[in-house]
N, C-alpha and C positions, 0 to 999 in steps of 0.2 A: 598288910591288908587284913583290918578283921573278918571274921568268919562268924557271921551271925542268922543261925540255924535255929530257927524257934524251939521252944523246948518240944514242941509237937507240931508236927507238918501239919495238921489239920486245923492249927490254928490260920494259918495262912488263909485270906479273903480268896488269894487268885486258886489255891486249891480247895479252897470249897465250894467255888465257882465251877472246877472245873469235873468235881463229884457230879455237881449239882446239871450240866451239861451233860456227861456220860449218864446220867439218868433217863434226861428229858430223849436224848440221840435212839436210848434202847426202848423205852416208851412211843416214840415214834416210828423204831423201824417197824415194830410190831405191829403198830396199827396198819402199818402201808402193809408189811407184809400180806395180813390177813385180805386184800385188794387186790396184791400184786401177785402172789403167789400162783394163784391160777393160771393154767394156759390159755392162750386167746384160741381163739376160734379156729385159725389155722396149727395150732397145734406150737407154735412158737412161743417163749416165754418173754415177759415184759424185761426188757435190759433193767430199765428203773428199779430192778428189784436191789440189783447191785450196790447203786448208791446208796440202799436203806442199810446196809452191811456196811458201807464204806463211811458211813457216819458212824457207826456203833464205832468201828474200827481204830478210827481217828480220835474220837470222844476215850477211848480207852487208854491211849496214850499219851493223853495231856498230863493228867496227874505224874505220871511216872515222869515224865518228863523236868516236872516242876520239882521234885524229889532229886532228881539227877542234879539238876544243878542247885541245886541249897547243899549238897555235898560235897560238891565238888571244891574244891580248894585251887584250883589255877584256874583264873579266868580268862583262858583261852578255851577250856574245854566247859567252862560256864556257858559260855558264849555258843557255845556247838547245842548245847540242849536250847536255848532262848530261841537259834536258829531253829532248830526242828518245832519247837512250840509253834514258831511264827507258821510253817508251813502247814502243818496240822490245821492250824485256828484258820490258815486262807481255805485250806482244802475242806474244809468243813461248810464254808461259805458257798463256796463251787457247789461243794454235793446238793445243799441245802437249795440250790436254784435250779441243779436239776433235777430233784425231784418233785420241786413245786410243777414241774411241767407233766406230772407223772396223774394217771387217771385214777384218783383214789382219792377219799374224803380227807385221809390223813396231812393232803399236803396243805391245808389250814392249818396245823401247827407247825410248819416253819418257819413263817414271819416269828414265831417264839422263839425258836432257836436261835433265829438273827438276830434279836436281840439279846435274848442273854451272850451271844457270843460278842456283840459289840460291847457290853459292858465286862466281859471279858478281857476282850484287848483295850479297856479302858485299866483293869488291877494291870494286867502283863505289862504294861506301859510302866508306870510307878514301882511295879515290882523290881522291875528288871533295874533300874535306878539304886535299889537296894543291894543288889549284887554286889 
């Protein structure tokens, strides 16, 4: 089995896809934040704040993800990072719907998210082919 590691991770579509997500995730939690951050009226704070975190969170560990396996050399533990990518990229999905439910101007840009991450899991598809 070849081992065919670009001469630079960066040249990879699916990981500059996935820069390019961890961008859009932390430009958007910001904006919610600035929204969400305050306490409500009774002194309690918006849970939705969480999910603007838990997209950063998840956004941050695709890349590495996608590094781990173009290194890996046995593909059974290729297959472990593909697995974690796939769970990331659903969980990103999940957060991304419920924050659109969240009271702040910011949740107009996650149909953006949704779609760069559908043509995300369009490179991961193909990429992972290359494994």
């Amino acid at each position: 089995m070849s081992h065919n590691t670009p001469v630079n991770l960066s040249e990879l579509p699916i990981y500059q896809k996935a820069i390019e997500i961890l961008a859009l995730s932390q430009n958007i939690s910001l904006y919610l934040n600035e929204d969400l951050a305050p306490l409500k009226e009774d002194g309690s704070e918006d849970t939705n704040i969480y999910f603007s975190g838990d997209i950063v969170q998840q956004s941050v560990s695709l890349a590495p993800e996608i590094a781990n396996a173009e290194r890996e050399r046995y593909s059974e533990r290729k297959h472990r990072h593909v697995a974690s990518l796939r769970r990331l990229t659903h969980m990103l999905y999940k957060n991304s719907y419920r924050l659109e439910k969240s009271n702040s101007n910011g949740k107009d840009f996650l149909p953006v998210l949704r779609r760069e991450l559908k043509k995300f899991k369009k490179l991961q598809h193909s990429w992972m082919l290359t494994l």
